[in-house]
C-alpha distance (Angstrom), angle and dihedral (degrees) to the residues before:
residue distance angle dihedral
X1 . . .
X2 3.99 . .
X3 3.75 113.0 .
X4 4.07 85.6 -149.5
X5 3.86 96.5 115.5
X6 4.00 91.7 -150.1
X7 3.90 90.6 59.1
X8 3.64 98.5 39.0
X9 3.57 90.2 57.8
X10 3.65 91.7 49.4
X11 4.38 88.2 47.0
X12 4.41 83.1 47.5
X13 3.68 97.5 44.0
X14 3.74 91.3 49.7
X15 4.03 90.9 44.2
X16 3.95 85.4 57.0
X17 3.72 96.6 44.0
X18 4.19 88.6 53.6
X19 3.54 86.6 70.0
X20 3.98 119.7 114.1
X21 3.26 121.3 -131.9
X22 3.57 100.8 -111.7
X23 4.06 89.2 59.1
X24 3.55 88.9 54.5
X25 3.62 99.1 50.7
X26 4.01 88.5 48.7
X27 3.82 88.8 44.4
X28 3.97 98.7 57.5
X29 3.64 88.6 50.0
X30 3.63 94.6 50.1
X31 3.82 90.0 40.6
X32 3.91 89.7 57.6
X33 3.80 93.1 51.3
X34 3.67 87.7 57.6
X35 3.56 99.4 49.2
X36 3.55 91.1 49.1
X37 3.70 93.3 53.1
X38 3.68 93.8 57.0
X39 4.03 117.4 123.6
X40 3.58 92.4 -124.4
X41 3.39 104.0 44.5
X42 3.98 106.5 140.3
X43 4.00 123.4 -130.7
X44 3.25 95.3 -154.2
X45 3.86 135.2 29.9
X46 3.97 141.3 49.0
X47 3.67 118.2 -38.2
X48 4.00 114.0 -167.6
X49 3.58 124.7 -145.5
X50 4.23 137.8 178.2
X51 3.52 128.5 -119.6
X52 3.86 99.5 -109.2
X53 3.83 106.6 -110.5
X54 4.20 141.0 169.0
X55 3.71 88.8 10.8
X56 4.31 98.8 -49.6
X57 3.64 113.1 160.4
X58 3.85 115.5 -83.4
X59 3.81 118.7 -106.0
X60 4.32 87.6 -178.4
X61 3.80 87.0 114.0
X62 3.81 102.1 37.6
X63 3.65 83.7 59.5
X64 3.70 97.8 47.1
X65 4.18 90.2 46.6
X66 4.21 91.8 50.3
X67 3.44 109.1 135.7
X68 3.96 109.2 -109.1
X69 3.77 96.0 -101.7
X70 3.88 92.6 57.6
X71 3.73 123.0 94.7
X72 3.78 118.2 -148.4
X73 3.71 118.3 -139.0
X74 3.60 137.8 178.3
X75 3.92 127.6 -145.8
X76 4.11 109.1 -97.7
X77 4.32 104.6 -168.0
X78 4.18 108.4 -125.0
X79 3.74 100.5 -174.9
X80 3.74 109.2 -56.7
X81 4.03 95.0 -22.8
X82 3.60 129.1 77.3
X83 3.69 126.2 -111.9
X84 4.14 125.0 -176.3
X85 3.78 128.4 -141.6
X86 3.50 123.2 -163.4
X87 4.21 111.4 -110.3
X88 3.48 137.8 -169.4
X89 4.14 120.9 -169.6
X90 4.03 104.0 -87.4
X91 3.72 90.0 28.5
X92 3.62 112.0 128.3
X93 3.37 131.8 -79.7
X94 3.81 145.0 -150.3
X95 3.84 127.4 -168.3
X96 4.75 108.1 -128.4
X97 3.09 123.9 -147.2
X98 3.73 92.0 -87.3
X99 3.89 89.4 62.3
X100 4.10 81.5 -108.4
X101 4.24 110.8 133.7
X102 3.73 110.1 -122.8
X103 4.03 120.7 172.2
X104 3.95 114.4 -75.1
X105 3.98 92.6 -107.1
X106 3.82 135.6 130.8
X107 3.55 97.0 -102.0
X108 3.41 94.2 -144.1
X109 4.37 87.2 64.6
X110 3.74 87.6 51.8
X111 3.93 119.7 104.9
X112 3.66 118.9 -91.3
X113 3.31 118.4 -118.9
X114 3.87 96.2 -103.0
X115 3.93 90.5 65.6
X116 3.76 91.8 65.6
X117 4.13 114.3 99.9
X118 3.64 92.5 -159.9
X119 3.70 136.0 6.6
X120 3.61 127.8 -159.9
X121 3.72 114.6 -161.0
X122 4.03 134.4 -160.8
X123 3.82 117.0 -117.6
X124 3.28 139.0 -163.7
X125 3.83 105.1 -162.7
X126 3.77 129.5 -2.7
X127 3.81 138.6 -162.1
X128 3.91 127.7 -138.5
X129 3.90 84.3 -119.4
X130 3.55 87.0 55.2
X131 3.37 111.4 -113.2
X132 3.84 115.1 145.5
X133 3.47 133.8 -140.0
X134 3.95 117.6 -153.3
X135 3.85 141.7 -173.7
X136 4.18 86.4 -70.7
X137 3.86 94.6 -115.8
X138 4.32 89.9 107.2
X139 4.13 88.9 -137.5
X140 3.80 91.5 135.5
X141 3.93 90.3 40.0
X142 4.03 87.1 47.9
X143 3.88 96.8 47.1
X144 3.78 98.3 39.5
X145 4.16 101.0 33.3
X146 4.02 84.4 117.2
X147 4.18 87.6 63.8
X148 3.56 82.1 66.4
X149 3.46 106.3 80.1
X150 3.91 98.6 36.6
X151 3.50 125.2 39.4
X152 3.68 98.6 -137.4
X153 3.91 136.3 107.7
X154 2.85 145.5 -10.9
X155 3.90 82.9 58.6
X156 3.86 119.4 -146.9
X157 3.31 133.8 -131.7
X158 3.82 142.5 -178.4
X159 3.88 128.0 -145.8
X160 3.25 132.5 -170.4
X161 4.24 146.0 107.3
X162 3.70 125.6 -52.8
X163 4.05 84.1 -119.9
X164 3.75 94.2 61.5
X165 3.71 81.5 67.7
X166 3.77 116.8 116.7
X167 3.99 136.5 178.0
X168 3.68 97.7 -110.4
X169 4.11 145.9 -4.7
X170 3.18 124.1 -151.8
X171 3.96 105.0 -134.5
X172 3.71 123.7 -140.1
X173 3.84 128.1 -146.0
X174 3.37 91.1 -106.2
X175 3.71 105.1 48.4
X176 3.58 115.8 122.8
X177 4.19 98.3 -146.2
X178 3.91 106.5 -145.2
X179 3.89 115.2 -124.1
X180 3.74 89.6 -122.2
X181 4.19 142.8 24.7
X182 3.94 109.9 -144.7
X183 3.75 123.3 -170.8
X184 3.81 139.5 140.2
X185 3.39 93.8 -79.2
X186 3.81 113.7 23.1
X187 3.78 144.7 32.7
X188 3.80 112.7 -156.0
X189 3.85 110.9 -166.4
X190 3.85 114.1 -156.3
X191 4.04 105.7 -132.1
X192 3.58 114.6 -86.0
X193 3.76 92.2 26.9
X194 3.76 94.8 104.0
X195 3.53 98.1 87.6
X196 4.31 130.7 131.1
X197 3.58 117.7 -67.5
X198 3.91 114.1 -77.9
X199 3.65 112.7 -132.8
X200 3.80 122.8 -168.0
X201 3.89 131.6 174.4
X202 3.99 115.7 -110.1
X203 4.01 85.1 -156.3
């Protein structure tokens, strides 16, 4: 498969779209179990999502199984950085620039990206050393370029189908590598990522 990162998005995001319906359904449960499984998983604090777009992975049921001292939050665009809003289904919603919903906030009240506990982020191709691939526009690499030099909260992880799977990535210097790779059928925990639960207080 083409190292050119605009085609190999194109080959990933039709891979993804391929899927039935029935896979997907499956898949987003599976997914959730893994994420919830994860060594670092906080029990308390904000958790971000995404909005579930162009055939990405679901996160509908991770959010509904979150442990009672996790906040969901959804990603709210402040410029060119991220910030995340707490959300609850029937909340309202707002339609970004990228035609993606987001909560109706003022992005500028919305939590910066250093509040969150954990983070898990859409991908669009993934590597079993890995190294994620995203959408191209760097908006994860932007808001979390602090995460890395430490490996420390908020932790980072990557969701997406076992299909979007490839042999290698070629990283850039400016790729933020997520602490973890969740799909339906594997975890894959970056070394060091292993460590105690992180907890940190949503008030």
């Amino acid at each position: 498969m083409t190292q050119d990162r605009p085609t190999l998005r194109r080959q990933l995001r039709d891979r993804r779209r391929a899927l039935p319906p029935a896979v997907r359904i499956a898949a987003a449960q599976e997914l959730a179990e893994r994420i919830l499984a994860l060594p670092f998983l906080p029990q308390r604090g904000y958790v971000a999502g995404y909005w579930a777009m162009d055939g990405e992975i679901g996160l509908h049921v991770l959010q509904l199984k979150l442990p009672p001292g996790l906040v969901w939050c959804l990603p709210v665009l402040d410029g060119e950085l991220l910030r995340f809003a707490p959300w609850r289904s029937g909340d309202p919603l707002v339609t970004n620039r990228f035609g993606i919903p987001e909560p109706d906030v003022e992005p500028s009240s919305a939590l910066e990206p250093a509040a969150m506990s954990l983070v898990v982020m859409p991908l669009v191709g993934f590597d079993p050393g890995g190294q994620r691939l995203g959408m191209g526009g760097g908006w994860y690499d932007r808001s979390f370029a602090f995460r890395r030099d430490r490996a420390a909260p908020p932790w980072l992880v990557g969701a997406g189908f076992s299909v979007q799977q490839v042999e290698a990535l070629e990283g850039a210097e400016w790729d933020v590598v997520p602490d973890a790779i969740c799909t339906e059928t594997q975890t894959l925990l970056r070394p060091g990522a292993s460590s105690p639960q992180h907890e940190k207080d949503p008030t």
